[in-house]
C-alpha positions as a LaTeX table, in Angstrom:
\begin{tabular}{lrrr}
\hline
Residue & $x$ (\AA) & $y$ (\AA) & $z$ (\AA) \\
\hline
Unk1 & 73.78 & $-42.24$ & $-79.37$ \\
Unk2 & 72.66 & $-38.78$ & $-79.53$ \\
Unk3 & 69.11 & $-39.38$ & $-79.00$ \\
Unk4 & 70.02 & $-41.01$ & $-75.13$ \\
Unk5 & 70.00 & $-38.62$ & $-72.41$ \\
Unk6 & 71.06 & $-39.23$ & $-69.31$ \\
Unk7 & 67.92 & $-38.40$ & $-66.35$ \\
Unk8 & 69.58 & $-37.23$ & $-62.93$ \\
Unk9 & 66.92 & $-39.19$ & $-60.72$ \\
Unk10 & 65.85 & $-36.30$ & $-57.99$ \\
Unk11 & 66.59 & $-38.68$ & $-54.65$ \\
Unk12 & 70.33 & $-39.41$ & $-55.11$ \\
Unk13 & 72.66 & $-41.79$ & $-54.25$ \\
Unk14 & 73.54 & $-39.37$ & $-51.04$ \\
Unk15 & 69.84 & $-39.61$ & $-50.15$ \\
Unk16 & 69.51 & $-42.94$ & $-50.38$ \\
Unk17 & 72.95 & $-43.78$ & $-48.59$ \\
Unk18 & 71.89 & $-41.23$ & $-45.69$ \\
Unk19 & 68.73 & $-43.49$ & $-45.12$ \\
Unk20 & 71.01 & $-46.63$ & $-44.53$ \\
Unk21 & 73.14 & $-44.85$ & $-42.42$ \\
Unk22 & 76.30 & $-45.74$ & $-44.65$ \\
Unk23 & 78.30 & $-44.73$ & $-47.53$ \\
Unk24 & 77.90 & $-46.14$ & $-51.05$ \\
Unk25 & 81.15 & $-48.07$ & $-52.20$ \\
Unk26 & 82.49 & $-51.03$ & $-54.08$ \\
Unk27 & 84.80 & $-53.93$ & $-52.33$ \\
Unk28 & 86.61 & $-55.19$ & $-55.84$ \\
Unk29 & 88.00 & $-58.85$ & $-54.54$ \\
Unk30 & 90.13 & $-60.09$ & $-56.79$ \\
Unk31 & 92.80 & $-63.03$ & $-56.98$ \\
Unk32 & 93.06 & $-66.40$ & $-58.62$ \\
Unk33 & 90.56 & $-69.30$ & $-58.22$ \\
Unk34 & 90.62 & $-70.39$ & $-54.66$ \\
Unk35 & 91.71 & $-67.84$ & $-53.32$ \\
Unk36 & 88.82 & $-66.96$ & $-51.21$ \\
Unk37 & 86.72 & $-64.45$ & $-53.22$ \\
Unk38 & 83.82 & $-65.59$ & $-52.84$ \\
Unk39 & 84.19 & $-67.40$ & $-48.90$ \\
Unk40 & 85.71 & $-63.62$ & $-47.66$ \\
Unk41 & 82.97 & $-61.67$ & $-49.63$ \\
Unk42 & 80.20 & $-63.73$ & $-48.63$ \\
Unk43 & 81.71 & $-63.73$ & $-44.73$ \\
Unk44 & 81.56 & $-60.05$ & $-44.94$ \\
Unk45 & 78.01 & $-59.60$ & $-46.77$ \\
Unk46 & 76.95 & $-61.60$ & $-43.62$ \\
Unk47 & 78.68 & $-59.70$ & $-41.02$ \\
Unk48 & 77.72 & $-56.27$ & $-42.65$ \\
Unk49 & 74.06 & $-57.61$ & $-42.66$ \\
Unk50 & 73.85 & $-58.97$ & $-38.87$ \\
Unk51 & 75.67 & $-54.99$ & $-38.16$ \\
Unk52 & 72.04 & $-53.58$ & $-39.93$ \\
Unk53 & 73.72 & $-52.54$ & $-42.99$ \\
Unk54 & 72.67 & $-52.79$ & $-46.54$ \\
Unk55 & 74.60 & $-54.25$ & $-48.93$ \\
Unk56 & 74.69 & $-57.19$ & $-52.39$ \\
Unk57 & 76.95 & $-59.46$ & $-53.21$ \\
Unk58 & 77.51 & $-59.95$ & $-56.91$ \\
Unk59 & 79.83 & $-63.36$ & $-57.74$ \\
Unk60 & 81.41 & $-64.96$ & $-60.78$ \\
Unk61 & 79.73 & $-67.89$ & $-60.76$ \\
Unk62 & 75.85 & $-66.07$ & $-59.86$ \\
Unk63 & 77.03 & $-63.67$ & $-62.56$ \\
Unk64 & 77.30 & $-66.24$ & $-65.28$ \\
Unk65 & 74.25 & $-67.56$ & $-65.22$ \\
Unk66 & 72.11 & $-64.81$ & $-66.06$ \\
Unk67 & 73.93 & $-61.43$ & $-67.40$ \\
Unk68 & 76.86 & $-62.27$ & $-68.25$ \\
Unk69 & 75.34 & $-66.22$ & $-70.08$ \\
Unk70 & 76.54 & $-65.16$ & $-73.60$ \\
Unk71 & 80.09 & $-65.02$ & $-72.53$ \\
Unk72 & 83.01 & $-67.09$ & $-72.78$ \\
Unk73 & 86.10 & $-67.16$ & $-70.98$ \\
Unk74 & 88.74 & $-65.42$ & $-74.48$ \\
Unk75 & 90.06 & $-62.08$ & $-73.48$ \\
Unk76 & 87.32 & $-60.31$ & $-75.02$ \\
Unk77 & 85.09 & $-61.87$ & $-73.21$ \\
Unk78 & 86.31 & $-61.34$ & $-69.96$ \\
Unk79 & 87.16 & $-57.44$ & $-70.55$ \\
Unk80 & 83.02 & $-57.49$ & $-71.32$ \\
Unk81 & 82.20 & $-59.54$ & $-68.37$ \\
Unk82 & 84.26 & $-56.91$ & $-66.19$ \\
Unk83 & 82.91 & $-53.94$ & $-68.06$ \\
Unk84 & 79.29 & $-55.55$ & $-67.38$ \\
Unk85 & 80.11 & $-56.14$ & $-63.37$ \\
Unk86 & 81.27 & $-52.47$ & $-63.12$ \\
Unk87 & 78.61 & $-50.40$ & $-64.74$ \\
Unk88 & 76.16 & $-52.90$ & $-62.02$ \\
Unk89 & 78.41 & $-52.39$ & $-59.26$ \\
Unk90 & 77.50 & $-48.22$ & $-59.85$ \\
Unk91 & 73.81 & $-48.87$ & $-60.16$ \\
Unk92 & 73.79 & $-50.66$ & $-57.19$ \\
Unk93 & 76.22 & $-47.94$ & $-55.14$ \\
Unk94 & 73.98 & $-45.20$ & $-56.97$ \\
Unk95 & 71.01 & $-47.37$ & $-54.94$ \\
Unk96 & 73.18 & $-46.38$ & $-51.67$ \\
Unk97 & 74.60 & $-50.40$ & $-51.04$ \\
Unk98 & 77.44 & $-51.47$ & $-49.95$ \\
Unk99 & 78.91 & $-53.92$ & $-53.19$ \\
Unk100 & 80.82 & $-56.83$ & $-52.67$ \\
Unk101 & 81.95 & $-58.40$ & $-56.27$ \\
Unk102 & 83.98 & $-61.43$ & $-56.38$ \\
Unk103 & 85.57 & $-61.93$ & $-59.82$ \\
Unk104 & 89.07 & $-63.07$ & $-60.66$ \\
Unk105 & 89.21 & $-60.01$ & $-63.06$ \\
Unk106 & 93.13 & $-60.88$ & $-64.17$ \\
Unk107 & 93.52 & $-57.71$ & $-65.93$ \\
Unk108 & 94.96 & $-54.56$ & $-64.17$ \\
Unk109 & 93.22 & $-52.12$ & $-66.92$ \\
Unk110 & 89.48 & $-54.28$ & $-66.43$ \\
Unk111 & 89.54 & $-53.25$ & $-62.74$ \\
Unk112 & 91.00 & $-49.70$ & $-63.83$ \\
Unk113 & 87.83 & $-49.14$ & $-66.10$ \\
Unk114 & 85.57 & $-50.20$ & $-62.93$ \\
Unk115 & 87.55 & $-48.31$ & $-60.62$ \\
Unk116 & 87.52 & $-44.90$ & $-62.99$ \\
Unk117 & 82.81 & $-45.89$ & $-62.85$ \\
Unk118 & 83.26 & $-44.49$ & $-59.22$ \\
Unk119 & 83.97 & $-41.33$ & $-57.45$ \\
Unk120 & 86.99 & $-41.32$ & $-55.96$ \\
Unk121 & 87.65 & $-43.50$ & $-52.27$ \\
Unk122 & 84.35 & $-45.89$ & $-53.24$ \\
Unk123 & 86.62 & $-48.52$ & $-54.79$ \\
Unk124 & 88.02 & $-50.54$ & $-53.25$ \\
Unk125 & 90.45 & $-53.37$ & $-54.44$ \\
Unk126 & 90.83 & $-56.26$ & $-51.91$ \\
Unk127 & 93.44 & $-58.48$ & $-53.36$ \\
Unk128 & 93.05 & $-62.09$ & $-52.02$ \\
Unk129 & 96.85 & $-62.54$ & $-52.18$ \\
Unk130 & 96.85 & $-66.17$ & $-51.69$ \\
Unk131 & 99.62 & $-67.94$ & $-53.15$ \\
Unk132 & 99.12 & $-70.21$ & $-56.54$ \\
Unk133 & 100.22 & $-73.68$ & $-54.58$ \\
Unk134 & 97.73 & $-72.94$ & $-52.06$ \\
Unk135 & 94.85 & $-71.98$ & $-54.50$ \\
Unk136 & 96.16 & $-75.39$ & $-56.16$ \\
Unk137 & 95.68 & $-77.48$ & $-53.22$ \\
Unk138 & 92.41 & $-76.07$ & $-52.67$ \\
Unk139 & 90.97 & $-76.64$ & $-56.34$ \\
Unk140 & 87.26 & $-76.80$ & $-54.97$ \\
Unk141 & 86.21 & $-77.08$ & $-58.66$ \\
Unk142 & 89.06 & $-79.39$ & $-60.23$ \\
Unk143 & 89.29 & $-76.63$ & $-62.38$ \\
Unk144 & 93.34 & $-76.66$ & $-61.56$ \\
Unk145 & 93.82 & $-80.12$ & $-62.27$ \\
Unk146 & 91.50 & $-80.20$ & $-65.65$ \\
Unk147 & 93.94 & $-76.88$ & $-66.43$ \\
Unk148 & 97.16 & $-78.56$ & $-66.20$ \\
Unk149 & 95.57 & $-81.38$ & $-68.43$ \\
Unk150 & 94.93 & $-79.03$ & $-71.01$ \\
Unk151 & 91.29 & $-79.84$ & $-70.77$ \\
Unk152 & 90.70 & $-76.04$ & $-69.89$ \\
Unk153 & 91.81 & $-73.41$ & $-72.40$ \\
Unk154 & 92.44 & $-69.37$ & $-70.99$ \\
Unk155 & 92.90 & $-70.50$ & $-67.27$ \\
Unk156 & 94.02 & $-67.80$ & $-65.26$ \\
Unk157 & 97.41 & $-68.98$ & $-63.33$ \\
Unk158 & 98.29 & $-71.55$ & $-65.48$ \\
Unk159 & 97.86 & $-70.93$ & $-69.21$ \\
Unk160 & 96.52 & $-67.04$ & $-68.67$ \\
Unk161 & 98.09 & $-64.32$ & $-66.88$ \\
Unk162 & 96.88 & $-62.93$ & $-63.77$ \\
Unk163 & 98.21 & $-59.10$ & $-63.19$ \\
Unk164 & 98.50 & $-58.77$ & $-59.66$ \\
Unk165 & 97.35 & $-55.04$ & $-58.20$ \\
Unk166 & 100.45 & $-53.05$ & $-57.18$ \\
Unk167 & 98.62 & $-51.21$ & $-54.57$ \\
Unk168 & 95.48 & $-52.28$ & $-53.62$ \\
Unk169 & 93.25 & $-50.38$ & $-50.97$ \\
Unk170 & 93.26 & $-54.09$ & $-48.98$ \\
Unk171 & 95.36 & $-57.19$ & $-48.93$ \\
Unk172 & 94.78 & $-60.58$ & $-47.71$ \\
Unk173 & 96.18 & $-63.85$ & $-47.49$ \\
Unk174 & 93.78 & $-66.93$ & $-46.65$ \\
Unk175 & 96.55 & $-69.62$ & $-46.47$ \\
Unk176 & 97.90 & $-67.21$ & $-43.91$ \\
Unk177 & 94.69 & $-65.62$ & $-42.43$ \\
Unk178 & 90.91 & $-67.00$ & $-40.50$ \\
Unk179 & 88.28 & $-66.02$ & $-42.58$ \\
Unk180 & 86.84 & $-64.57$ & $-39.08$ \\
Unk181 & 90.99 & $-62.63$ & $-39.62$ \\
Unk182 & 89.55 & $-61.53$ & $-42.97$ \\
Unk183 & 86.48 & $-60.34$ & $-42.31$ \\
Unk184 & 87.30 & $-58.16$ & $-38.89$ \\
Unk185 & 90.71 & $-56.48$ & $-41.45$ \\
Unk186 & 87.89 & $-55.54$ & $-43.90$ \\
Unk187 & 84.93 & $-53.99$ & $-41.48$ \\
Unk188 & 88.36 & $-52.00$ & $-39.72$ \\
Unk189 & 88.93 & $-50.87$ & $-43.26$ \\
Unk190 & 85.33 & $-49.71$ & $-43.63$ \\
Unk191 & 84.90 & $-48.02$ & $-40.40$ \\
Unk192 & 88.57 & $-46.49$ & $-40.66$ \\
Unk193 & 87.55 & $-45.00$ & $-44.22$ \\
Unk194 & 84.26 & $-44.19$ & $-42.66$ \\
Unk195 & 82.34 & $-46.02$ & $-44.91$ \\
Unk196 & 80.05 & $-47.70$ & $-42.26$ \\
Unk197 & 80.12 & $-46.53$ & $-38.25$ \\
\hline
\end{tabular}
């Protein structure tokens, strides 16, 4: 790899934060499936935008189908799936946005790697701490159901661990919370951290 150099682009991701009128950072949600990933991040990429602020959401799912196609769901392939996500996640906060990524990620040293991508206080790790009977009950996809049937191999909460963060920057509970709940806890977080005004 010797003959790759890195090129230090001469507007920078200050520059182009300062023209938003917000600073660049990463909201990591993470939890099982049906948890409300992907309802709270795309509640808050919605909110953020009516505020004027500039921001993309990147989700499992979306993910899948393009960049992330030639994976699977083994261990491997999630730890490259995760390590894909993150080094995206910078490129867009080098661009000055405001992430939002909405990926299970199960393992604590996955979201470790992404976390160690940015400087420090630009990750931030919003745990949908929803509990697994809930999640269950929810099962928009049937993916529980087709889990417990052994019709689904590597699911995460049933036959594949899920390493809950210890201390994450943000924690919420949608069998216990609004998604309205949600949303104004996360844009106090923001503005608290300074992040957006």
């Amino acid at each position: 790899m010797s003959n790759i150099v890195w090129h230090n682009h001469k507007v920078t991701r200050a520059d182009r934060a300062s023209n938003k009128n917000q600073k660049p950072c990463l909201l990591w949600f993470t939890g099982l499936s049906g948890s409300g990933k992907s309802t709270i991040a795309n509640a808050l990429d919605v909110a953020l935008h009516e505020r004027g602020y500039h921001t993309f959401l990147l989700d499992g799912d979306n993910v899948r189908h393009g960049l992330c196609k030639d994976l699977g769901f083994s261990d491997d392939d999630r730890v490259e799936n995760i390590r894909r996500i993150g080094e995206v996640s910078k490129l867009f906060a080098d661009a000055g946005l405001i992430v939002l990524s909405a990926f299970i990620s199960p393992f604590t040293s996955d979201r470790r790697l992404v976390r160690n991508l940015f400087p420090a206080g630009e990750f931030i790790e919003v745990f949908m701490d929803t509990p697994l009977d809930t999640c269950e009950d929810r099962d928009p996809k049937g993916l529980y159901q087709k889990a417990r049937a052994g019709e689904i191999k590597h699911f995460t909460g049933i036959t594949s661990p899920y390493e809950a963060p210890e201390r994450p920057e943000v924690r919420l509970d949608t069998s216990a919370m609004t998604v309205e709940q949600c949303v104004e806890s996360l844009i106090e977080y923001l503005r608290h951290r300074e992040l957006i005004k």
